[in-house]
Wavefront OBJ file of the C-alpha trace (Angstrom):
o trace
v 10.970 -47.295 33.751
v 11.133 -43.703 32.500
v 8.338 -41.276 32.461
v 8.043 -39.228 29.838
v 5.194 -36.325 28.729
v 4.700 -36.176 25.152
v 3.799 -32.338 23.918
v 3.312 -30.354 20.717
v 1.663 -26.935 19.570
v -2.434 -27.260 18.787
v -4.955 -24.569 17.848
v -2.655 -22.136 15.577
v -4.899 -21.820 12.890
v -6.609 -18.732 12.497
v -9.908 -17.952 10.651
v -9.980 -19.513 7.375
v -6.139 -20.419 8.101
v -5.322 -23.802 9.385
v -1.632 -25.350 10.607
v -0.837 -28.738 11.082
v -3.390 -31.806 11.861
v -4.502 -31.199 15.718
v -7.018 -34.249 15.744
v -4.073 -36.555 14.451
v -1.466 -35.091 16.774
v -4.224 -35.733 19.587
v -4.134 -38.815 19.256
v 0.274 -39.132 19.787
v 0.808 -37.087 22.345
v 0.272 -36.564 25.989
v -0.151 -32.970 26.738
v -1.392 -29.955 24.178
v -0.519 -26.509 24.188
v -3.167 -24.908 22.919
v -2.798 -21.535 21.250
v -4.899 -18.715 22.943
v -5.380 -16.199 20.120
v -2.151 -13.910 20.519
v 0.089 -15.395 18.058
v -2.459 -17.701 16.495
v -5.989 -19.594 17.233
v -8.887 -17.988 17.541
v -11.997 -18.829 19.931
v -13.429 -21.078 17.392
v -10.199 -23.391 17.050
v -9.685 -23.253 21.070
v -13.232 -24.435 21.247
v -12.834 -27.365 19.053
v -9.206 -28.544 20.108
v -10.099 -28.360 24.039
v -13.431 -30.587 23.012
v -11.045 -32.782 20.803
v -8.564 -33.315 24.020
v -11.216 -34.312 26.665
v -12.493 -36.612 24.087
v -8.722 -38.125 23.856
v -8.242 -37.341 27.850
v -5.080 -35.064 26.314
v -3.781 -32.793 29.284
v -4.642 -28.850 28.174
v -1.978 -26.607 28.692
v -2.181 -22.642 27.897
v 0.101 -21.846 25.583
v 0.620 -17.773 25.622
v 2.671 -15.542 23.681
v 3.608 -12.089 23.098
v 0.708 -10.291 21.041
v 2.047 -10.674 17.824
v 0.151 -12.492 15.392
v 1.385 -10.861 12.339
v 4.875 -12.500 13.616
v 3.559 -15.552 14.505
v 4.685 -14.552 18.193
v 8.058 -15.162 16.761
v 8.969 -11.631 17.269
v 11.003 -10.663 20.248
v 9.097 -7.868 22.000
v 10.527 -5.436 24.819
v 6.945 -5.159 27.151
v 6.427 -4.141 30.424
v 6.569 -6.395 33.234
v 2.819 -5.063 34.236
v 1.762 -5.077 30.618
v 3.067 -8.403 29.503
v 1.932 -10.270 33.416
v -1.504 -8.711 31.983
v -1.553 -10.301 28.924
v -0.634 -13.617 29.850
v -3.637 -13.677 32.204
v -5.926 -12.579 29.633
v -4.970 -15.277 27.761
v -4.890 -17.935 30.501
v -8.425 -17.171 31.433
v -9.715 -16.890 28.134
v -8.256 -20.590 27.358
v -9.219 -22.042 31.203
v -12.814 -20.378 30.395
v -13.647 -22.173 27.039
v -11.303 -25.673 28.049
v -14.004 -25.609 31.205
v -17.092 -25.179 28.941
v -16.123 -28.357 27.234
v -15.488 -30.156 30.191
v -11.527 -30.107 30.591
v -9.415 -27.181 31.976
v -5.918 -25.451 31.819
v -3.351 -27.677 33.682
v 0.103 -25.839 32.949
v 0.897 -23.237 31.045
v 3.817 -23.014 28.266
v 5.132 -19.729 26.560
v 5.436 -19.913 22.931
v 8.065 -18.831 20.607
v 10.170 -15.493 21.569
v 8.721 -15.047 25.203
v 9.493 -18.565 25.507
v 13.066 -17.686 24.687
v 13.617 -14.545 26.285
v 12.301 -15.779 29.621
v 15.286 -18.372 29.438
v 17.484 -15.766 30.032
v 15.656 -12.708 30.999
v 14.270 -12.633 34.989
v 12.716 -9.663 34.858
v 9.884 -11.217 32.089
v 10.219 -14.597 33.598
v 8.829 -12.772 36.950
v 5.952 -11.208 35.072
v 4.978 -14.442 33.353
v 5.306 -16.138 36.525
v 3.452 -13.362 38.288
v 0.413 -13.985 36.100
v 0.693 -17.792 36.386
v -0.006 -17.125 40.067
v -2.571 -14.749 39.805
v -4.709 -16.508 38.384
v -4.003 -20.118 39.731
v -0.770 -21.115 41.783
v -1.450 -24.607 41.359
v -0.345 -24.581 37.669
v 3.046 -25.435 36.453
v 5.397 -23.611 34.365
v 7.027 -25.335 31.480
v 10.602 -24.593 29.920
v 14.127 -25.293 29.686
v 16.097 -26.849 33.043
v 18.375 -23.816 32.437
v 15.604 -20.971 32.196
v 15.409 -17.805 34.356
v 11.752 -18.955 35.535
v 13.790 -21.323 37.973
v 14.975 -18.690 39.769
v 11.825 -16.274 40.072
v 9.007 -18.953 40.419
v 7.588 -18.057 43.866
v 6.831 -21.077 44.742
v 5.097 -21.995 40.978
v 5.863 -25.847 40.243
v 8.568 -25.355 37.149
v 8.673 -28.330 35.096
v 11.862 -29.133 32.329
v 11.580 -29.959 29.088
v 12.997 -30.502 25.760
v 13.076 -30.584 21.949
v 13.270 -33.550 19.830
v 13.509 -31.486 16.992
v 15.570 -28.588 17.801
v 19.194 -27.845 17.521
v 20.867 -26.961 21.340
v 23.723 -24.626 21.725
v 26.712 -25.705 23.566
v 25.020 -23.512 26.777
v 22.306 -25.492 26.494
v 19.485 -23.210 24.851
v 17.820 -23.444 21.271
v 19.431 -22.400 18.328
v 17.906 -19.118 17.428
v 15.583 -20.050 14.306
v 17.283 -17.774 11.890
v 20.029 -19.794 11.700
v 20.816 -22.981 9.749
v 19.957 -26.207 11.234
v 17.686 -24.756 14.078
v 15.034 -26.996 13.150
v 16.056 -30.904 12.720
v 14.170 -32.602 9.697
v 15.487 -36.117 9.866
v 13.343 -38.248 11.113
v 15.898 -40.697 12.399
v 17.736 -38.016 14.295
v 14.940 -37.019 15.700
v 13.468 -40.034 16.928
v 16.827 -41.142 18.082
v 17.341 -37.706 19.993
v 13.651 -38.400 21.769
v 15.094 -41.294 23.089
v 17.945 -40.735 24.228
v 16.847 -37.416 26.191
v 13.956 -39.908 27.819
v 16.135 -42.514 28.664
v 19.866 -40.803 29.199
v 18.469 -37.861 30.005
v 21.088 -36.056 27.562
v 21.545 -34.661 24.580
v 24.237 -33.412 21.836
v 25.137 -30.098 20.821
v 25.902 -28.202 17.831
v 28.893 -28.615 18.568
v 28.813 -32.368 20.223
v 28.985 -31.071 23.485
v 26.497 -33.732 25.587
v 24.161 -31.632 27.582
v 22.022 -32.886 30.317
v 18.261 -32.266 30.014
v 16.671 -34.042 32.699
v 13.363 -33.279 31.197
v 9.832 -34.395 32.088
v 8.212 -33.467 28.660
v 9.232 -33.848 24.806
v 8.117 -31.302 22.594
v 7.435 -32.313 19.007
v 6.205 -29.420 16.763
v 3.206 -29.352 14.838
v 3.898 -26.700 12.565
v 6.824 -28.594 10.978
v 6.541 -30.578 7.756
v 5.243 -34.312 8.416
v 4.828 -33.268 12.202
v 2.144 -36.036 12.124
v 4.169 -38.646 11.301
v 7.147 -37.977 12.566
v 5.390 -37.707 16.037
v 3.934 -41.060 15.724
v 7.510 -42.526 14.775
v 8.752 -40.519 18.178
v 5.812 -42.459 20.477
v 6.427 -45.607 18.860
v 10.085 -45.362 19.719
v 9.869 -44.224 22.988
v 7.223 -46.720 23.650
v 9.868 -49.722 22.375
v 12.496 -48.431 24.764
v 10.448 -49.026 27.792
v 9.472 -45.300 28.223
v 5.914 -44.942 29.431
v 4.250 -42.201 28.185
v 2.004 -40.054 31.069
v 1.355 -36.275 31.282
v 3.311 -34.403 33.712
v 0.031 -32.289 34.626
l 1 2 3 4 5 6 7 8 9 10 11 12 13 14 15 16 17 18 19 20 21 22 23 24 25 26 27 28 29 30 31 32 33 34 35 36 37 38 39 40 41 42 43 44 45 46 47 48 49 50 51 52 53 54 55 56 57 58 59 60 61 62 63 64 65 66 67 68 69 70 71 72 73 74 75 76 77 78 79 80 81 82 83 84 85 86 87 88 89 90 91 92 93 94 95 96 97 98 99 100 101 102 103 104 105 106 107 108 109 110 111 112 113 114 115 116 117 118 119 120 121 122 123 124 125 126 127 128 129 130 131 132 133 134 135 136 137 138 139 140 141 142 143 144 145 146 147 148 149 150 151 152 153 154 155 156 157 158 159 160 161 162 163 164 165 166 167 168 169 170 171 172 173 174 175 176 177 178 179 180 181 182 183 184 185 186 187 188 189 190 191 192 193 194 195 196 197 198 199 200 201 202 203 204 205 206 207 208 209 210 211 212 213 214 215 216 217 218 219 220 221 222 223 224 225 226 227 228 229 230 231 232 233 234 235 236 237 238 239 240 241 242 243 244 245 246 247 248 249 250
């Protein structure tokens, strides 16, 4: 029987702002990455989604980002390993300090947006992001891509594969960038098809039809995506039916 980890995006609201439904999500998936105020949440929002997840016995993962709120952390940024290894530790704490105060705690951590992308490719960041993982706790795992840099410059940090129901891969096996067309998959039944097959074939198609191999331990459904609720439900239910059980990889 596959095992499978079912993840999305929680907490990026900010201030009067709020984005997507985190208690309904809670309730679908597995693991949350919870936002830790650089590209969105604040310490109110943490507060309430860690609370929410021990409630629903939801893993808690850290999910940091460039500072770049403005840019929804979207924004590639060119920071200084000792800078940017800084920053992700700041945010990691900050998170592990309120998810303890409420009776849970950080068990992996997951970049978000263009870090999570640039570290894919670029070692030199990957380092620094793993270099702050292990500061502050070398027990935690790293999550990300089976092809990303972080493989290669963990240290010894548990690195842990996933993939995108929802996403469009490139041929190489990476995202496609979200500036272009068909980045972001809408259809519900291609999505929920794609889920399953990458849980139970461990593969998926390309742009370009090219079948990639994923071999990945978590599924990432967004949040922040039109009928994320729903279609994230329809993804569990699916996965469920093929004989996939769904348990948190942390």
């Amino acid at each position: 029987m596959p095992v499978i980890d079912l993840n999305a995006d929680l907490a990026e609201g900010f201030g009067m702002w709020t984005l997507g439904d985190d208690d309904a999500l809670l309730d679908v998936i597995t693991s949350a990455n919870v936002a830790c105020g650089f590209h969105a949440g604040d310490p109110l929002i943490m507060r309430r989604v860690c609370a929410a997840a021990r409630d629903r016995r939801v893993t808690v993962g850290a999910q940091v980002s460039y500072r770049d709120l403005a840019g929804f952390g979207r924004r590639e940024m060119d920071v200084a390993p000792a800078e940017l290894a800084a920053e992700v530790l700041y945010q990691l704490a900050a998170l592990d300090g309120i998810a303890r105060a409420e009776g849970t705690r950080v068990a992996y951590v997951k970049p978000h947006g263009a870090l999570y992308n640039r570290i894919v490719r670029d070692p030199v960041q990957a380092r620094a992001v793993a270099d702050a993982v292990r500061a502050y706790d070398p027990a935690l795992p790293l999550l990300t891509l089976p092809r990303s840099a972080v493989h290669g410059v963990a240290g010894g940090l548990a690195v842990v594969a996933e993939c995108f129901a929802d996403r469009a891969y490139t041929p190489a096996g990476g995202l496609v960038p979200r500036r272009e067309p068909g980045a972001v998959i809408h259809d519900a039944a291609a999505v929920v098809d794609r889920a399953v097959r990458m849980a139970v074939d461990g593969t998926v198609l390309a742009v370009d039809g090219t079948e990639i191999a994923v071999g990945a331990r978590s599924i990432c459904v967004h949040g922040d995506t039109p009928g994320a609720v729903g279609l994230a439900r329809a993804v569990r239910a699916a996965l469920l039916e093929a004989g996939v059980r769904l348990e948190p990889f942390a």
